[in-house]
C-alpha positions as CSV (number, residue, x, y, z in Angstrom):
1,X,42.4,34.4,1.8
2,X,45.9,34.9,3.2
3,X,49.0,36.8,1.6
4,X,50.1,33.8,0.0
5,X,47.0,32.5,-1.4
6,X,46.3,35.5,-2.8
7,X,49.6,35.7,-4.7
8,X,48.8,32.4,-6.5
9,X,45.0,32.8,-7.1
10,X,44.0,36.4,-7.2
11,X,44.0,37.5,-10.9
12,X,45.3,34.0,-11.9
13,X,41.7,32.2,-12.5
14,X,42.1,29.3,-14.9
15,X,41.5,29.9,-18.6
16,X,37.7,29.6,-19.3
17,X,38.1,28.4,-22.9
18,X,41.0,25.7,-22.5
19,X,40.6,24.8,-18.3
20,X,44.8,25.7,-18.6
21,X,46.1,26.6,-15.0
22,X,48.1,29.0,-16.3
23,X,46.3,31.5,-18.5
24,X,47.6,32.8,-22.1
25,X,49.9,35.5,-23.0
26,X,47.5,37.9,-24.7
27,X,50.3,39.6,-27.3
28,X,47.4,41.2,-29.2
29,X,47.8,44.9,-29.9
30,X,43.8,45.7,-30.9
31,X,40.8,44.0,-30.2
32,X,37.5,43.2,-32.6
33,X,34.5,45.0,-31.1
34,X,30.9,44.5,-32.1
35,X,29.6,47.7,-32.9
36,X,31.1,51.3,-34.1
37,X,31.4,53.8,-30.7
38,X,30.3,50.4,-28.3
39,X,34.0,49.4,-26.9
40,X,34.3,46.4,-25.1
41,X,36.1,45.8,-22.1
42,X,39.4,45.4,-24.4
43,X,40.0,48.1,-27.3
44,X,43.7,48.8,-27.9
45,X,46.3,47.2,-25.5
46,X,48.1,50.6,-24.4
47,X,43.9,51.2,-22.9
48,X,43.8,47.9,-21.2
49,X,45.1,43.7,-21.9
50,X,44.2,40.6,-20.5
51,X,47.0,39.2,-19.3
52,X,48.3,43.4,-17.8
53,X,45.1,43.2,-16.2
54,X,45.8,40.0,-14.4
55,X,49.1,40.7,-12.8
56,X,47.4,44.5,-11.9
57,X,44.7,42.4,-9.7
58,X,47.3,40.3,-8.0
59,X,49.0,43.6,-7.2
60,X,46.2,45.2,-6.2
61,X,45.4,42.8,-3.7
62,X,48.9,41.8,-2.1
63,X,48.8,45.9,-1.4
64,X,45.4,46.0,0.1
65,X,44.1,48.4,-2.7
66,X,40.8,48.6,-4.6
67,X,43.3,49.4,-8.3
68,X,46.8,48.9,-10.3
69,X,48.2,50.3,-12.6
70,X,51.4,48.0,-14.7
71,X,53.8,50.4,-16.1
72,X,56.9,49.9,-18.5
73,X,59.3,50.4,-15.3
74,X,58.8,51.9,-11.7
75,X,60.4,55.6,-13.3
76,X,57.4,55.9,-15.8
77,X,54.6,54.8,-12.3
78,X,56.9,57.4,-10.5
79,X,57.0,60.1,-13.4
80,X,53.4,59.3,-14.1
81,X,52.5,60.5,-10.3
82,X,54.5,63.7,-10.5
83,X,51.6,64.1,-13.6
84,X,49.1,64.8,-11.6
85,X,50.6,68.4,-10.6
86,X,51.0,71.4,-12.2
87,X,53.0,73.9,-13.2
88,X,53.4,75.8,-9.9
89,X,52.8,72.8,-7.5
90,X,55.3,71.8,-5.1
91,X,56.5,68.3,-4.3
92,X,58.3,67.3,-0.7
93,X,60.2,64.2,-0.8
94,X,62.5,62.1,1.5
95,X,66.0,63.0,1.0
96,X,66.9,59.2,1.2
97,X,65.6,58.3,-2.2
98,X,66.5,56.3,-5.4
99,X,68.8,58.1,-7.5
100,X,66.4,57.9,-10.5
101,X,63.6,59.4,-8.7
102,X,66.0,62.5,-7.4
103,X,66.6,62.9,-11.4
104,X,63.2,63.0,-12.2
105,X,62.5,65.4,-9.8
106,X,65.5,67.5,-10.4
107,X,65.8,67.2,-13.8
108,X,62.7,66.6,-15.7
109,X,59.7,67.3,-13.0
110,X,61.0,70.5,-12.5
111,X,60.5,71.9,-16.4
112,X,57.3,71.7,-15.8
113,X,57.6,74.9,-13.4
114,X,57.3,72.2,-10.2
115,X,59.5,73.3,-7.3
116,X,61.1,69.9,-5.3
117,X,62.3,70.2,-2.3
118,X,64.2,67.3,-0.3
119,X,64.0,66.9,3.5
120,X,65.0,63.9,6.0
121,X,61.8,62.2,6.2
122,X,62.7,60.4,9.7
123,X,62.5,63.8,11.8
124,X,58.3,64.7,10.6
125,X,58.4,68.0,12.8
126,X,61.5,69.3,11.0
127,X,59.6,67.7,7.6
128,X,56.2,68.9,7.9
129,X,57.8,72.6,8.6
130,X,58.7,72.1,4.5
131,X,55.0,71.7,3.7
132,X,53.7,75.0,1.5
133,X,50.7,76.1,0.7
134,X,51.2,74.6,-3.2
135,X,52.1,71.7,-1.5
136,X,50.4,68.4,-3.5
137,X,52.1,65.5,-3.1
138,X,54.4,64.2,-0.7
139,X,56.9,61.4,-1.5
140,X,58.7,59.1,0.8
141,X,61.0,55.4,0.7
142,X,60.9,53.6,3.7
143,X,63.4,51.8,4.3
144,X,65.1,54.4,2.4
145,X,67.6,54.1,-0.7
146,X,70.7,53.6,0.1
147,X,71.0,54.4,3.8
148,X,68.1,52.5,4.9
149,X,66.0,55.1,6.6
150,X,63.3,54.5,8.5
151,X,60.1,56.9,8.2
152,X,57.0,56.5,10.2
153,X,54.6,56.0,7.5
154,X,51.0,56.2,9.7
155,X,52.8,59.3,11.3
156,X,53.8,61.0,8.0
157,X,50.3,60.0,6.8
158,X,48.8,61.9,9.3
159,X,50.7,65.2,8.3
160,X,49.5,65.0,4.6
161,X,45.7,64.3,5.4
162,X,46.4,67.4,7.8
163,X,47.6,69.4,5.0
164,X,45.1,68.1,2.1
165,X,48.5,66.7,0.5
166,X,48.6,63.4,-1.6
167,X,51.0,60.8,0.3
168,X,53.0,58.4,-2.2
169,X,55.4,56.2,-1.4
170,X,58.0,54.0,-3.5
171,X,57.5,50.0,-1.7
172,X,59.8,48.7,-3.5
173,X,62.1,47.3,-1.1
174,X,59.9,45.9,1.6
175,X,57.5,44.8,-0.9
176,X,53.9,44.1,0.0
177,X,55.3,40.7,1.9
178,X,56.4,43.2,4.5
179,X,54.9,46.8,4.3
180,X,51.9,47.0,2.8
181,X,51.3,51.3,3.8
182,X,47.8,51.6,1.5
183,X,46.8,50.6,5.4
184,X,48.5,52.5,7.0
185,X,46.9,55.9,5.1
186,X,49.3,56.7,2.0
187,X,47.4,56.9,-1.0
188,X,49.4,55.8,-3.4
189,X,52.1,52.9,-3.4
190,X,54.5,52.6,-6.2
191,X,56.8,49.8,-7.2
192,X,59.3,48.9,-9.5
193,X,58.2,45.3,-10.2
194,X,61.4,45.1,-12.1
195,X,62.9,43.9,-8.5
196,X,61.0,42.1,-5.4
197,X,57.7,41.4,-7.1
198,X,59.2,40.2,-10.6
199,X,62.2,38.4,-8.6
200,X,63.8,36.7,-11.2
201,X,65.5,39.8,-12.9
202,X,63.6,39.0,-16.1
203,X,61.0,41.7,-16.2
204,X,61.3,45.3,-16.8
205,X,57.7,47.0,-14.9
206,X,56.4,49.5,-12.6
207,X,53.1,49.4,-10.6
208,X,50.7,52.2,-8.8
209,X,48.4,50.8,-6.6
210,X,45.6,53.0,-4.8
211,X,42.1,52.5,-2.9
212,X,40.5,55.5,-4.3
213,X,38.5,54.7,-7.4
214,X,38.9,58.6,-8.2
215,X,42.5,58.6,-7.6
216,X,42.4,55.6,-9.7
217,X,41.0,57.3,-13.2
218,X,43.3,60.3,-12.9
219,X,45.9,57.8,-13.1
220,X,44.5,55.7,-15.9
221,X,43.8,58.5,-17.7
222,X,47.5,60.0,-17.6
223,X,48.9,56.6,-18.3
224,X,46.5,55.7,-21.3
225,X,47.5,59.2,-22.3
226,X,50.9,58.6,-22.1
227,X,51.2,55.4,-22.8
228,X,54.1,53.7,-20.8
229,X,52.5,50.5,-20.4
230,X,53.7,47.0,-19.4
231,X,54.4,44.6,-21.5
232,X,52.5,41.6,-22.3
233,X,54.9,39.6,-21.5
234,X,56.4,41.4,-18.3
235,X,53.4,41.0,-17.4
236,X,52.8,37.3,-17.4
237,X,56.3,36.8,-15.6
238,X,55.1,39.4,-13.3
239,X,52.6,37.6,-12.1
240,X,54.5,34.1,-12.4
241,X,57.0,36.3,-10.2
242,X,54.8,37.2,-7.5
243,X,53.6,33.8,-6.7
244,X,56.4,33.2,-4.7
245,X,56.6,36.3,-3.3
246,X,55.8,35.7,0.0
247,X,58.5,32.6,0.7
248,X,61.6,34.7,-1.4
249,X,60.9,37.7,0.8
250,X,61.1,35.9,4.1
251,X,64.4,33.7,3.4
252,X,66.0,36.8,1.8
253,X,65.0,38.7,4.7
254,X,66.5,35.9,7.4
255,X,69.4,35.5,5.3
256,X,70.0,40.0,5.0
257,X,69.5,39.7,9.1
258,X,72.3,36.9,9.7
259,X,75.2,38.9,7.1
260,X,74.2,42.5,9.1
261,X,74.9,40.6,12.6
262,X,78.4,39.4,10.8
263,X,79.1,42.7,9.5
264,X,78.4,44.5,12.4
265,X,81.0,42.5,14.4
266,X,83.5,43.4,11.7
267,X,86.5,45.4,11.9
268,X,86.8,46.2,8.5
269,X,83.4,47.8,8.2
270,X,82.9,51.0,9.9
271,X,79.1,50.8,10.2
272,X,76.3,48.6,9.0
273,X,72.4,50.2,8.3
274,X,70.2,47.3,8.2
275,X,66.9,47.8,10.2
276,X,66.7,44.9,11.5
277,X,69.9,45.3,13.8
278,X,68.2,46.9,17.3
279,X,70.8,50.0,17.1
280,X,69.6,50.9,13.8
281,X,67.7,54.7,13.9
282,X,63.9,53.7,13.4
283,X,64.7,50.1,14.3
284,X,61.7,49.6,16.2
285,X,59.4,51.8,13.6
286,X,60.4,49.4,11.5
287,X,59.8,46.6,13.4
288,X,56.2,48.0,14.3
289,X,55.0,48.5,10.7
290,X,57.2,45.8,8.7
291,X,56.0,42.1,9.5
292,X,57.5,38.9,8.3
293,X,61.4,40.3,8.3
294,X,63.1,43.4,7.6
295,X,63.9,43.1,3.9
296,X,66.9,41.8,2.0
297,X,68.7,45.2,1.2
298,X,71.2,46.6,3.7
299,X,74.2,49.3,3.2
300,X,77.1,49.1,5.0
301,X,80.2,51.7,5.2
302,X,83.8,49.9,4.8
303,X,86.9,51.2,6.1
304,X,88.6,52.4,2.6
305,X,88.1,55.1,0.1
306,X,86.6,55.6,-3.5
307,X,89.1,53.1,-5.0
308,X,89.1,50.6,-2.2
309,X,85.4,50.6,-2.2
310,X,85.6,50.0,-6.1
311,X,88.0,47.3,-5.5
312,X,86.0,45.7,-2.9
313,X,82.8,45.1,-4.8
314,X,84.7,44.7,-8.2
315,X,86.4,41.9,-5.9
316,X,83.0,39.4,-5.3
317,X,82.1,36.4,-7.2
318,X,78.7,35.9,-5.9
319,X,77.4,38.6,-5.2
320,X,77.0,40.3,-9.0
321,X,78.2,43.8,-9.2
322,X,75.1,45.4,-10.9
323,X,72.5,47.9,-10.5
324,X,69.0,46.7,-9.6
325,X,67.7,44.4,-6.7
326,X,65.3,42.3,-5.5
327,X,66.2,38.7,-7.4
328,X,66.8,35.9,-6.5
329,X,71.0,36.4,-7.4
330,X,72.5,38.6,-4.9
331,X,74.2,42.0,-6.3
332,X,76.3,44.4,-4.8
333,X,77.3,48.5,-5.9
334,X,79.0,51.2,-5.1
335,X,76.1,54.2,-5.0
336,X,78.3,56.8,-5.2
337,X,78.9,56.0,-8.5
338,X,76.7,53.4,-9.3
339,X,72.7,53.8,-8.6
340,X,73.2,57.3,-7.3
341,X,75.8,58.7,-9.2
342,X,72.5,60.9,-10.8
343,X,73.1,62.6,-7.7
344,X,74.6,66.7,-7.8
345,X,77.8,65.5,-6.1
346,X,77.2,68.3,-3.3
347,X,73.8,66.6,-2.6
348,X,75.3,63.2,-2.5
349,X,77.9,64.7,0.4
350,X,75.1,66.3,2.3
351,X,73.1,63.5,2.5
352,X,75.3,61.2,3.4
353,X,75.6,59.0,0.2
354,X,80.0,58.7,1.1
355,X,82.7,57.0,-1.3
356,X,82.8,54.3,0.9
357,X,79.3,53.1,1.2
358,X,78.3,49.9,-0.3
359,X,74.5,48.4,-1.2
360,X,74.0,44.9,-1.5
361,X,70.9,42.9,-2.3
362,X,71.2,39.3,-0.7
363,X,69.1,36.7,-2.4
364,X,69.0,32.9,-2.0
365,X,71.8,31.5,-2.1
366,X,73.3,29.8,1.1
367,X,73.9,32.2,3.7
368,X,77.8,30.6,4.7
369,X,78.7,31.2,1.0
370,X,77.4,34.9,0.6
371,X,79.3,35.6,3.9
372,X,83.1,33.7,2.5
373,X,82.5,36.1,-0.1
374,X,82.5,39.5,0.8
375,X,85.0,38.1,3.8
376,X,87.3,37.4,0.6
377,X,86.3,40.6,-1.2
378,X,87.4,42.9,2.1
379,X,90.9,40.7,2.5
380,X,91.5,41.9,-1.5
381,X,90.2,45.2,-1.1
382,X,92.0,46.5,2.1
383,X,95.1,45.0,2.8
């Protein structure tokens, strides 16, 4: 079956007992079993449900693995990666990364007695230098949060199978629509289903998604450990969400390309990252291992400083001033104090995260509207 057969009918079979098309919420918490020490396939919900193990299928599938994993939000998949070192390992990450994920790493990971070290992703000689022997798992975003980076995912996972290193890699802004990099070699694909795959900005979830069966039960076993599980419900509108995946990610994306060709021609902005514009760095990396479009996020850089740059996206009306992505509303922040203020303020400065930049997530709303707007926004904001 195609992507978007898949996103309807994998892991949404009709319900056996009723013939419903849509099958039940399972809210249960525990589950009868038949004998003492013989468990079922359902015990206790934080082990396994019904209705978490249907959206983990559909998952599993759109990213061309063999095994998902729900969580309670992308942080706890992320957090419950990092679980698989040990005091003494080392982690290399992308240095264009989500704000939560650099405070993990730099601020919870690390008391654990893991070293982190961040390099730019997009030059791999320059990254693969960082690699040490304790070395386990590499981390990388691509596009990157918030400047958009492009890393050569095949290429970078080359380097870790070189190095015996586990390759993980947060998906969330391409989504499986566009990048699906479980093909491309990584190992292990992590979302925060909270945005593209949920798309409604209704669900609170995170997803792991692998092809190795014994990658798989090292994960299982740290997250039934654990215990940061999707919700029942999350669940459900998870995989309600990820029906439509396929169309939303397209019409956002064709939608993101036509406001980056405005921008860009705009006097008012000083530069626009968006990877589908040809003079974007890694534009045609991007174009070789995204398909269907380029995404729906984009930064851009406006001619004004920390309170101008307030101003401006305190000045929209459509596009939301918010935190999060990947819905069908379109929402717009200032990084610098918004999703990466987690940031030291020293690392924000070195890697490029200025006052001035802006991040916007364009949904679907009519492209001549979201464009009146932020042309209204800048006329407020810089005079």
């Amino acid at each position: 079956m195609q992507f978007r057969t898949r996103a309807i009918h994998v892991g949404n079979k009709k319900d056996e007992a009723t013939g419903a098309v849509v099958r039940p919420v399972h809210f249960a918490s525990t589950f009868v079993q038949n004998h003492a020490g013989e468990w079922r396939e359902f015990d206790y919900s934080r082990s396994g449900n019904p209705t978490r193990k249907s959206a983990e299928e559909t998952i599993a599938s759109l990213e061309s693995g063999s095994h998902a994993l729900l969580f309670a939000s992308g942080m706890a998949a992320t957090h419950a990666a990092t679980m698989l070192l040990e005091n003494g390992d080392h982690i290399l990450a992308g240095s264009d990364i989500y704000g939560g994920t650099y405070r993990l790493l730099h601020k919870i990971t690390n008391r654990s007695g893991i070293e982190v070290t961040l390099s730019d992703s997009r030059n791999l000689e320059q990254f693969e230098q960082q690699i040490r022997p304790n070395t386990k798992l590499i981390w990388i975003e691509s596009p990157g949060n918030p400047l958009m980076s492009i890393t050569d995912i095949e290429a970078c996972a080359a380097i870790a199978r070189r190095h015996n290193v586990l390759l993980g890699i947060d998906n969330t802004f391409a989504s499986p629509a566009l990048s699906r990099p479980l093909e491309l070699g990584v190992d292990i694909v992590m979302h925060s289903a909270t945005k593209y795959l949920g798309g409604h900005s209704d669900v609170l979830a995170g997803a792991l998604v692998v092809k190795d069966k014994e990658l798989f039960d090292r994960l299982y076993f740290i997250q039934n450990a654990t215990g940061a599980v999707a919700s029942p419900m999350d669940s459900f509108l998870l995989g309600r969400g990820m029906k439509t995946l396929d169309l939303r990610m397209k019409a956002q994306s064709e939608t993101a390309m036509q406001i980056a060709e405005r921008l860009a021609e705009d006097g008012r902005v000083k530069r626009v990252l968006y990877p589908g514009l040809p003079t974007h760095p890694g534009h045609e990396i991007a174009a070789r291992q995204m398909t269907g479009g380029f995404g729906a996020m984009m930064s851009f850089e406006i001619n004004g400083d920390f309170e101008q740059t307030k101003k401006f996206v305190e000045s929209t009306k459509l596009f939301q001033l918010a935190v999060s992505l990947g819905a069908v509303e379109s929402l717009i922040e200032q990084p610098a104090s918004m999703s990466h203020a987690s940031y030291d303020a020293a690392d924000r400065a070195k890697h490029g995260i200025v006052d001035g930049l802006v991040r916007i997530s364009v949904g679907l709303e009519d492209v001549r509207d979201l464009m009146d707007d932020l042309d209204q926004a800048l006329r407020s904001a810089i005079a």
